[in-house]
MDTraj code that builds the backbone (N, CA, C; nanometers):
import mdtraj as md
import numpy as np

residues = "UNK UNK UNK UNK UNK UNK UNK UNK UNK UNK UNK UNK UNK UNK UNK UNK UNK UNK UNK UNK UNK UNK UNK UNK UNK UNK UNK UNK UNK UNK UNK UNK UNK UNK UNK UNK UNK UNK UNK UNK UNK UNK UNK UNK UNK UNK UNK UNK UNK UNK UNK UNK UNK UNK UNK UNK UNK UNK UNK UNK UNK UNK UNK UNK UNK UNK UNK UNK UNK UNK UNK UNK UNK UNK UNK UNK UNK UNK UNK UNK UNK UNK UNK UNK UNK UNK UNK UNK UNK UNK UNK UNK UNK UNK UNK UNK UNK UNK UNK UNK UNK UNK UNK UNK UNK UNK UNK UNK UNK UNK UNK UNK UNK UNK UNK UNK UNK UNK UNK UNK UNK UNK UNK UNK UNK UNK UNK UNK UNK UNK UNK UNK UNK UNK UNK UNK UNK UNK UNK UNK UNK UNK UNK UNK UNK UNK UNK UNK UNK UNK UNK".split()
xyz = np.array([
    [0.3637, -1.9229, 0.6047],
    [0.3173, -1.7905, 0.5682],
    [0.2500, -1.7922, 0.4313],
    [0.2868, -1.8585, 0.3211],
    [0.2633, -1.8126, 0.2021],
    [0.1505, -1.9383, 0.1777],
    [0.1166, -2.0319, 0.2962],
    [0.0104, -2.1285, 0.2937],
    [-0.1221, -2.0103, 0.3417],
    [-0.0908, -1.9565, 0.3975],
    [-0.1612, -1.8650, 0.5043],
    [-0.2507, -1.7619, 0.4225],
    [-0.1366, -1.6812, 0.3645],
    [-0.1804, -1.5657, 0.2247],
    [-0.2644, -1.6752, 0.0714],
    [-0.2044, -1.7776, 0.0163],
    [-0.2536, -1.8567, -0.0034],
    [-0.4124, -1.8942, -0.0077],
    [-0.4721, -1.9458, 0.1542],
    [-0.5487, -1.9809, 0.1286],
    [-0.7084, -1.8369, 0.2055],
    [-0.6162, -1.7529, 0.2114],
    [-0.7303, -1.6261, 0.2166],
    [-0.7338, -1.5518, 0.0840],
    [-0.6451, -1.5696, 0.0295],
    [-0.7340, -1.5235, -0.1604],
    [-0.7966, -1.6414, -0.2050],
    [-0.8161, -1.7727, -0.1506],
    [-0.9012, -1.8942, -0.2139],
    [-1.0471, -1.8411, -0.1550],
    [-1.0229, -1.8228, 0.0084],
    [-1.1611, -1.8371, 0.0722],
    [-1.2468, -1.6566, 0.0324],
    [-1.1227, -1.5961, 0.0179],
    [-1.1897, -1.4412, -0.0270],
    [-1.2233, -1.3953, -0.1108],
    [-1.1224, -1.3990, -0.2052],
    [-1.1757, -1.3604, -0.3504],
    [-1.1664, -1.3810, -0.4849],
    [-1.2538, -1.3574, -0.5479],
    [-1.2734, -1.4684, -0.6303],
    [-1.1822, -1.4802, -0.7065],
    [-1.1934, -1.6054, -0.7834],
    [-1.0780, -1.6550, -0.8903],
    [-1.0927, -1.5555, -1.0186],
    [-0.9873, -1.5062, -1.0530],
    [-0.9605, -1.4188, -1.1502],
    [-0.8909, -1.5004, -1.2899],
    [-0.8868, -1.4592, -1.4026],
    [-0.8223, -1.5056, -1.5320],
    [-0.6273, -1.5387, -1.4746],
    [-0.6131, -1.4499, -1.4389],
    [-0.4793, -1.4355, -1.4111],
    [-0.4501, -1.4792, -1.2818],
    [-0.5186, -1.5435, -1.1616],
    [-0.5315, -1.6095, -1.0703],
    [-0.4438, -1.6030, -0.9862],
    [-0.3039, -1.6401, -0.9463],
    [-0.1881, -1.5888, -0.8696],
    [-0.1586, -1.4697, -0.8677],
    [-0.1318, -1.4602, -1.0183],
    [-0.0901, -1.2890, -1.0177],
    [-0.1147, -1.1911, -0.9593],
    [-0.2734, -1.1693, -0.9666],
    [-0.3176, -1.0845, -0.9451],
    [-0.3637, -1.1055, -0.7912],
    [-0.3421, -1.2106, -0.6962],
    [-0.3482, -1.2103, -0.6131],
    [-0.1760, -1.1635, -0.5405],
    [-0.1082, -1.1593, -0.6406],
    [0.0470, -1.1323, -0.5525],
    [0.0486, -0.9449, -0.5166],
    [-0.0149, -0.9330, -0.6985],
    [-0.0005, -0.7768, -0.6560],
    [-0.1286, -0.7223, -0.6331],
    [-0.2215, -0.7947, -0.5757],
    [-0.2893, -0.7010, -0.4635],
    [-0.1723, -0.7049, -0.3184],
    [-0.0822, -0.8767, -0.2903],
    [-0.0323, -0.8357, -0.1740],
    [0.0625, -0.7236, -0.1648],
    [0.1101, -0.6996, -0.2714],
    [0.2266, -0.6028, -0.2997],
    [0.2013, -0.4792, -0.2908],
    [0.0256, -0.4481, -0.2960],
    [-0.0313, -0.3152, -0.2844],
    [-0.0617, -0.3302, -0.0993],
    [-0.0963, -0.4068, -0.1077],
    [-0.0784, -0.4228, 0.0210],
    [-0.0074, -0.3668, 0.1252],
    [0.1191, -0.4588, 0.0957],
    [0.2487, -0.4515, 0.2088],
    [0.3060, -0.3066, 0.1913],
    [0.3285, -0.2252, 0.0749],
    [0.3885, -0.1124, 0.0757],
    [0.2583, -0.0341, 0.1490],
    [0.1330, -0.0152, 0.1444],
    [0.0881, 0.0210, 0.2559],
    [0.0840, -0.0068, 0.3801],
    [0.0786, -0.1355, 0.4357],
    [0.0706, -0.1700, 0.5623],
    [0.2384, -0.1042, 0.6194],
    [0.3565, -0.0911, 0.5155],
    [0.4739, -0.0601, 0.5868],
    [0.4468, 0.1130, 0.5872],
    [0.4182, 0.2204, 0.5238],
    [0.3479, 0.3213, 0.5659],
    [0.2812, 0.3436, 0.7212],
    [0.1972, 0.2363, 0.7170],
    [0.1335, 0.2163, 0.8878],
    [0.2711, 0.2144, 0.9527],
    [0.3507, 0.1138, 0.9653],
    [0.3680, 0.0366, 1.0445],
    [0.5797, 0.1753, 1.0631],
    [0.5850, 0.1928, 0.9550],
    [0.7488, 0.3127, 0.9457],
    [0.7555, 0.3615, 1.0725],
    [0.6492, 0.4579, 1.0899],
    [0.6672, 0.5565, 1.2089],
    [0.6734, 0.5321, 1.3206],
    [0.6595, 0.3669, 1.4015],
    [0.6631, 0.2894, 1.5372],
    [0.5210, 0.3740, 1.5984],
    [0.4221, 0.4293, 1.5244],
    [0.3109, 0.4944, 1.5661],
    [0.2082, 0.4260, 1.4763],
    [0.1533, 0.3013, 1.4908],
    [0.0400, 0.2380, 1.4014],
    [-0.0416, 0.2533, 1.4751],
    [-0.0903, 0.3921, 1.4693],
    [-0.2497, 0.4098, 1.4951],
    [-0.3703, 0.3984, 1.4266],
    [-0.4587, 0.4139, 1.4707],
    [-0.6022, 0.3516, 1.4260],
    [-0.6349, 0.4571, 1.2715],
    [-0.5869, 0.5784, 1.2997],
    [-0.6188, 0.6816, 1.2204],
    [-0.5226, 0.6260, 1.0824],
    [-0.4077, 0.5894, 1.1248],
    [-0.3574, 0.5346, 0.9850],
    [-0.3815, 0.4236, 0.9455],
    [-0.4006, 0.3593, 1.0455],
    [-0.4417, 0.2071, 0.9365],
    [-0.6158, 0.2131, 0.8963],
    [-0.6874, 0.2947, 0.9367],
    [-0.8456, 0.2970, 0.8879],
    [-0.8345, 0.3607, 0.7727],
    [-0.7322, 0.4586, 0.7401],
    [-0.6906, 0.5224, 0.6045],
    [-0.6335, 0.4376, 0.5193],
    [-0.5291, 0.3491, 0.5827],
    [-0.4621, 0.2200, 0.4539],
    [-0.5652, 0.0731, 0.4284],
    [-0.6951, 0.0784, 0.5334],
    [-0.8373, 0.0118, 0.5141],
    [-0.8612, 0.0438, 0.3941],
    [-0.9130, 0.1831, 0.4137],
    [-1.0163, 0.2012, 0.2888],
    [-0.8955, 0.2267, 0.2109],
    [-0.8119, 0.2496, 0.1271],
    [-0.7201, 0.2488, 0.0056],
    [-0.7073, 0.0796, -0.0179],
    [-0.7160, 0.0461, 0.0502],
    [-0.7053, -0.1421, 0.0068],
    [-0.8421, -0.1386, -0.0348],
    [-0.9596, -0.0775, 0.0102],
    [-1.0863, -0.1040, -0.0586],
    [-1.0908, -0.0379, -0.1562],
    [-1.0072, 0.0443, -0.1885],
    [-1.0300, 0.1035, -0.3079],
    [-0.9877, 0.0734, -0.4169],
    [-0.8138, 0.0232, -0.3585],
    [-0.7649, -0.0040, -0.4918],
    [-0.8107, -0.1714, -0.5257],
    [-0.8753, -0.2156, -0.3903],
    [-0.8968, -0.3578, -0.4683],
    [-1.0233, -0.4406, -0.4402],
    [-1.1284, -0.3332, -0.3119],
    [-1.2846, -0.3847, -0.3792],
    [-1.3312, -0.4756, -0.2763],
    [-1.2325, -0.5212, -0.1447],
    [-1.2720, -0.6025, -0.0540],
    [-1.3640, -0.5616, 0.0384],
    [-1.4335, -0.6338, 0.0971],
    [-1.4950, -0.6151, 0.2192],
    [-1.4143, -0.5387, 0.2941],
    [-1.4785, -0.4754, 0.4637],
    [-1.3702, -0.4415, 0.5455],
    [-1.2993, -0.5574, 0.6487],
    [-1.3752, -0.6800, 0.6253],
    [-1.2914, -0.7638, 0.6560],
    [-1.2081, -0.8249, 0.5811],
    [-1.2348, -0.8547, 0.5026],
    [-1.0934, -0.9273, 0.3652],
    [-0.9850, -0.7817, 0.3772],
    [-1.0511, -0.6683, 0.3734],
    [-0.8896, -0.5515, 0.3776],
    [-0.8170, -0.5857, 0.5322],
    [-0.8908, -0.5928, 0.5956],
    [-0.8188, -0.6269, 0.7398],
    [-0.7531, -0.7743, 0.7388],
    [-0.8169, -0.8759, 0.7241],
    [-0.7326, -0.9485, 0.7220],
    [-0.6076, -0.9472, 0.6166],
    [-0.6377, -0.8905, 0.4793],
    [-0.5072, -0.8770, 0.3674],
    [-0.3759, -0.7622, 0.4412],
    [-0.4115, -0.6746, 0.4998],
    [-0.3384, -0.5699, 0.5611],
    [-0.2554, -0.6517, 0.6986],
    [-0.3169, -0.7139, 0.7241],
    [-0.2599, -0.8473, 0.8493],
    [-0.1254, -0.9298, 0.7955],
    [-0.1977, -0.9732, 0.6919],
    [-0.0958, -1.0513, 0.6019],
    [-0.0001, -0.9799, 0.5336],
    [-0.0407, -0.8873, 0.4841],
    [0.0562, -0.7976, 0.3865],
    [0.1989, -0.7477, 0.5101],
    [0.1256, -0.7163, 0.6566],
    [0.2115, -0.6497, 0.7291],
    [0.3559, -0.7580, 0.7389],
    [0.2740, -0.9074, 0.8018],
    [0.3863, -1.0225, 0.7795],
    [0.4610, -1.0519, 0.6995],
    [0.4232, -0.9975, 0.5624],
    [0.4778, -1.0719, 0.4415],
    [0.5927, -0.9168, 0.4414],
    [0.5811, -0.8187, 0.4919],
    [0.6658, -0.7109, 0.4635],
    [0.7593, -0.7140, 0.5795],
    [0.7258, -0.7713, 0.6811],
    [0.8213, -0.7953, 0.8156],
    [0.9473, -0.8748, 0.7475],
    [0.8899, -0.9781, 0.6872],
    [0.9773, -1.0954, 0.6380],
    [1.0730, -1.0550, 0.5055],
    [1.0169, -0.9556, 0.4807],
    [1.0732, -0.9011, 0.3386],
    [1.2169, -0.8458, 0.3660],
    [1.3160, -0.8513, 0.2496],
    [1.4700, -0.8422, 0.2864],
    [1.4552, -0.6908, 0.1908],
    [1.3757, -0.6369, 0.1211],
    [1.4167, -0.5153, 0.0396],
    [1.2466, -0.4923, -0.0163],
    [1.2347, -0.3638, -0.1005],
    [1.0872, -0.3125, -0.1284],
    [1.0378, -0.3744, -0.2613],
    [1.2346, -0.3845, -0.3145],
    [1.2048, -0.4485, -0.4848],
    [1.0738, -0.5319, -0.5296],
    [1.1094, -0.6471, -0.4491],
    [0.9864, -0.7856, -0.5063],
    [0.8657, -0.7315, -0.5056],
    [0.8521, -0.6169, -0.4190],
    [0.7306, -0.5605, -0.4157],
    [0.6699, -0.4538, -0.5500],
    [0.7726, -0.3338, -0.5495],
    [0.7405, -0.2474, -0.6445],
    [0.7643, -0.3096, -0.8086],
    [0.8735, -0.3971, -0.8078],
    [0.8597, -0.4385, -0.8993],
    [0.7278, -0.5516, -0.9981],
    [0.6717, -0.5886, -0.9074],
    [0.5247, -0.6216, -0.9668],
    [0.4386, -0.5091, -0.9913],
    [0.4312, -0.4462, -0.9094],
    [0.3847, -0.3253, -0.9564],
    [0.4541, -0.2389, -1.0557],
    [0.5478, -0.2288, -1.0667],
    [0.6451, -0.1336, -1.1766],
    [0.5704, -0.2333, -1.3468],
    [0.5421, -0.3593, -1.3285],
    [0.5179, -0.4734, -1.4513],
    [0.3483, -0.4675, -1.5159],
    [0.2639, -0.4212, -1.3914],
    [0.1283, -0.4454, -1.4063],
    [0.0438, -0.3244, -1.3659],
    [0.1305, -0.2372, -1.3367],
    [0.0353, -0.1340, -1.2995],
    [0.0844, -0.0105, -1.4038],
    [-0.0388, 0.0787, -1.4704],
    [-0.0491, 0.1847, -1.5652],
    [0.0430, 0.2856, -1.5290],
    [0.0914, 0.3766, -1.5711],
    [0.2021, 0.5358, -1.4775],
    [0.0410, 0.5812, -1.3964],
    [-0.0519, 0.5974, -1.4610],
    [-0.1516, 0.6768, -1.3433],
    [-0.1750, 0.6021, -1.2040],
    [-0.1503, 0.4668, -1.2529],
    [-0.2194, 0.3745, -1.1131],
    [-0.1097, 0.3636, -0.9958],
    [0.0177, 0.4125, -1.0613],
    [0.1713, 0.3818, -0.9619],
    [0.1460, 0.5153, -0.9173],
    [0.1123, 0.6779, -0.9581],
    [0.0806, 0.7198, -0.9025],
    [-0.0292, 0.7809, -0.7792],
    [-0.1162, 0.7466, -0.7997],
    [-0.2625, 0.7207, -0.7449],
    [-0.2151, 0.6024, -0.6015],
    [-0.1148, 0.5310, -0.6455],
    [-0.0220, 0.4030, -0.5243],
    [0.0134, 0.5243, -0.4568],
    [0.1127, 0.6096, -0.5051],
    [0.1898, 0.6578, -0.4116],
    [0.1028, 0.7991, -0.3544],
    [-0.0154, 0.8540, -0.3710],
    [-0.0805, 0.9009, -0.2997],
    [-0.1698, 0.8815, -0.2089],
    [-0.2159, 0.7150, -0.2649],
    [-0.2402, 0.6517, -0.1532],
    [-0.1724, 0.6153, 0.0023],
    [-0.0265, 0.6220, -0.0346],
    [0.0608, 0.6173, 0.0915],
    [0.0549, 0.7717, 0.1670],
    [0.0516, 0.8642, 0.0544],
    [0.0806, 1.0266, 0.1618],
    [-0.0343, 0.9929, 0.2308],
    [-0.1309, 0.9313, 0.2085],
    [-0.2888, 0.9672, 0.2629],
    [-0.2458, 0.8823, 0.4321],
    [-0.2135, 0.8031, 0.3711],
    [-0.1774, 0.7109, 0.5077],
    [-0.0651, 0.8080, 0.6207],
    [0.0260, 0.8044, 0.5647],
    [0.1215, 0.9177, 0.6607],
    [0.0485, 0.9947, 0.6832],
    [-0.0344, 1.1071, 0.6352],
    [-0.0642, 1.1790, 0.6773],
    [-0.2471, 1.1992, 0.7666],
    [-0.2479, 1.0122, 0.7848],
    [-0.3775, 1.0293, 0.8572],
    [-0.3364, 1.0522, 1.0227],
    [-0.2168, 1.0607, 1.0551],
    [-0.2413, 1.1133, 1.2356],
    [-0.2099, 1.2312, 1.2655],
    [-0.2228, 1.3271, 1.1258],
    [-0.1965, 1.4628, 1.1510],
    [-0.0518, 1.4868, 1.0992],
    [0.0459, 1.4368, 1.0734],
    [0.1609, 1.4251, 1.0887],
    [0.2361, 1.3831, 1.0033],
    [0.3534, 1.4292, 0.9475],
    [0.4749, 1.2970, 0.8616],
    [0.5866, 1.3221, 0.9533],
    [0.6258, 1.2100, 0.9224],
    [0.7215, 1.0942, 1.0200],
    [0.8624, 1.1723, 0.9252],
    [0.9958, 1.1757, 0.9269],
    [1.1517, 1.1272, 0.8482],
    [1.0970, 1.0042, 0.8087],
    [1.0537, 0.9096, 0.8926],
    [1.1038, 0.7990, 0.8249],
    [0.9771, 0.7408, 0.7206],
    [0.8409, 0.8269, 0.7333],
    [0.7390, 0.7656, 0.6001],
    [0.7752, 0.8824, 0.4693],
    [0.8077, 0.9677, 0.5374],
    [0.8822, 1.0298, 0.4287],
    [1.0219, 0.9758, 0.3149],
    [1.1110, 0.9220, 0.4000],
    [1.1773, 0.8610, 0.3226],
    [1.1466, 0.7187, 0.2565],
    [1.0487, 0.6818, 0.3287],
    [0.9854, 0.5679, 0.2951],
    [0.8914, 0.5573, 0.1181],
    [0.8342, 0.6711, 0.1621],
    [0.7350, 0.7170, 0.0069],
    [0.8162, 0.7915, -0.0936],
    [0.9179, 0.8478, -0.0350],
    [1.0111, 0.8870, -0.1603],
    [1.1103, 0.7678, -0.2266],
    [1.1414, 0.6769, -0.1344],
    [1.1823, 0.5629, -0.1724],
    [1.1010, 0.4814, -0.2784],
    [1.0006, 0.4604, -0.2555],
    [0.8678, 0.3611, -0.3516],
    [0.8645, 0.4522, -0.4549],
    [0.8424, 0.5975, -0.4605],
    [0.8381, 0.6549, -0.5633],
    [0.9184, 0.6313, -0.7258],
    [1.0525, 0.6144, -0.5756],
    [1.1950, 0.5966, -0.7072],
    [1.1543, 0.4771, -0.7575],
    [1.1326, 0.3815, -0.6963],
    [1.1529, 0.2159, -0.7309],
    [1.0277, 0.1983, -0.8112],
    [0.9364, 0.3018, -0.7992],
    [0.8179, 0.3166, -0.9127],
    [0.8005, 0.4162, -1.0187],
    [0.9456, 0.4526, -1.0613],
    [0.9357, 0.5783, -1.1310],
    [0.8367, 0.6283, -1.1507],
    [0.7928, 0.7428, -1.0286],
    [0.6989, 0.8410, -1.0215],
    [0.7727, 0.9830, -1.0196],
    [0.7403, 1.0305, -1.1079],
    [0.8169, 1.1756, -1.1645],
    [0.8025, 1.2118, -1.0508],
    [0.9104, 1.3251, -1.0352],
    [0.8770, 1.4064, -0.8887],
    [0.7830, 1.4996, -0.8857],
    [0.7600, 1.5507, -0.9880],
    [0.6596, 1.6674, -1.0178],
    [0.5057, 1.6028, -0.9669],
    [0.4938, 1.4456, -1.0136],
    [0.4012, 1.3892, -0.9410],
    [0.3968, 1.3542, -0.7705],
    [0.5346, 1.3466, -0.7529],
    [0.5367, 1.3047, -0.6011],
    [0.5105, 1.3953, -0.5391],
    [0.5564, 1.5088, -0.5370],
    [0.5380, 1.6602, -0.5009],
    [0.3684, 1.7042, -0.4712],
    [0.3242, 1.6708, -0.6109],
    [0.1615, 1.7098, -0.6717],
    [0.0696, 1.6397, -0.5456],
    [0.0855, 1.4774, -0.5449],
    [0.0074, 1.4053, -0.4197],
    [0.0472, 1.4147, -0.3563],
    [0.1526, 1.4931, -0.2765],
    [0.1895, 1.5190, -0.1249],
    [0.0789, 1.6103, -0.1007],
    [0.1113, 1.7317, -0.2106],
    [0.0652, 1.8429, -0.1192],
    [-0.0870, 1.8275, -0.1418],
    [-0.1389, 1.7388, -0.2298],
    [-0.3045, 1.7019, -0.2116],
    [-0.3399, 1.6462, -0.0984],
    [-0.2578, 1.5809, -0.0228],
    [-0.2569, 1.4897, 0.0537],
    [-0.2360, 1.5731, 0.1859],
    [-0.1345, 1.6684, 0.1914],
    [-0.1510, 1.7481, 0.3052],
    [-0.2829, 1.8782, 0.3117],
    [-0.3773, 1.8730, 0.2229],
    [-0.4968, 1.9491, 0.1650],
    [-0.5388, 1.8903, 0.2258],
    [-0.5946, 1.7602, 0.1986],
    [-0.7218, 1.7346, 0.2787],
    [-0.6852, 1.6951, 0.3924],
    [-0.5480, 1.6523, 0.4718],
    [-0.5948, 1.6449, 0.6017],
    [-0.5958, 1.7767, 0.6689],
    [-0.5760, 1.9090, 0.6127],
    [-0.6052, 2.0455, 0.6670],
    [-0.7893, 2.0771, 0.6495],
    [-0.8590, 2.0643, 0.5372],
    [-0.9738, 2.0723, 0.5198],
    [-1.0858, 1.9312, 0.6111],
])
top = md.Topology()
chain = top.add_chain()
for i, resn in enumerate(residues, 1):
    res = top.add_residue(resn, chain, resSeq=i)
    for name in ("N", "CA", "C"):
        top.add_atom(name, md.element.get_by_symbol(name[0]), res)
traj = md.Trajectory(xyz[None], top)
């Protein structure tokens, strides 16, 4: 697996100053989205074309490098025993605006099939905690998030 993830940030994108790193926590932005998709036992097209483009956003790939990273990210979160290893790279390298802007990126995802799930709900309130995101913020990108899929 980690030969796999490995050698698609060699062939994808480019070498950065910080080189691993910043290839771990793109996967880490990753996998807490791809598990968004994947919570509700409903991974439809509408949510993962929404956790597409947020991987292009927050990190600039083609729509094939996000598809294949969202592939990988999903495996690497199957295999995963807890969210920690995850948020915690992110809790180390990412700004308070960018952990939030993360976790509205996930309402966007839940809420691309029309719908929130119990369980992406507890899912994004979970990442929230493990990313200390004030609630006043968690609250704020929900209900932006339930805005535009009404508009």
């Amino acid at each position: 697996m980690l030969n796999t993830i490995r050698e698609f940030f060699e062939r994808h994108i480019a070498a950065t100053p910080s080189g691993t790193r910043q290839h771990t926590i793109e996967l880490a932005t990753a996998a807490l989205l791809a598990e968004v998709v994947r919570i509700d036992g409903h991974s439809g097209d509408a949510e993962r074309a929404i956790a597409l483009r947020a991987i292009d956003e927050k990190l600039g790939l083609s729509p094939d490098e996000a598809a294949t990273l969202l592939d990988l990210a999903s495996q690497e979160m199957r295999q995963a025993t807890d969210y920690f290893q995850f948020t915690s790279l992110i809790n180390r390298h990412f700004a308070q605006e960018q952990k939030v802007r993360m976790i509205e990126l996930m309402w966007q995802v839940a809420y691309a099939d029309g719908r929130l799930d119990d369980h992406e709900l507890h899912l994004i309130r979970r990442i929230a905690d493990l990313l200390h995101v004030p609630h006043d913020d968690f609250i704020a990108t929900k209900l932006r998030s339930q805005r535009a899929v009404r508009d």
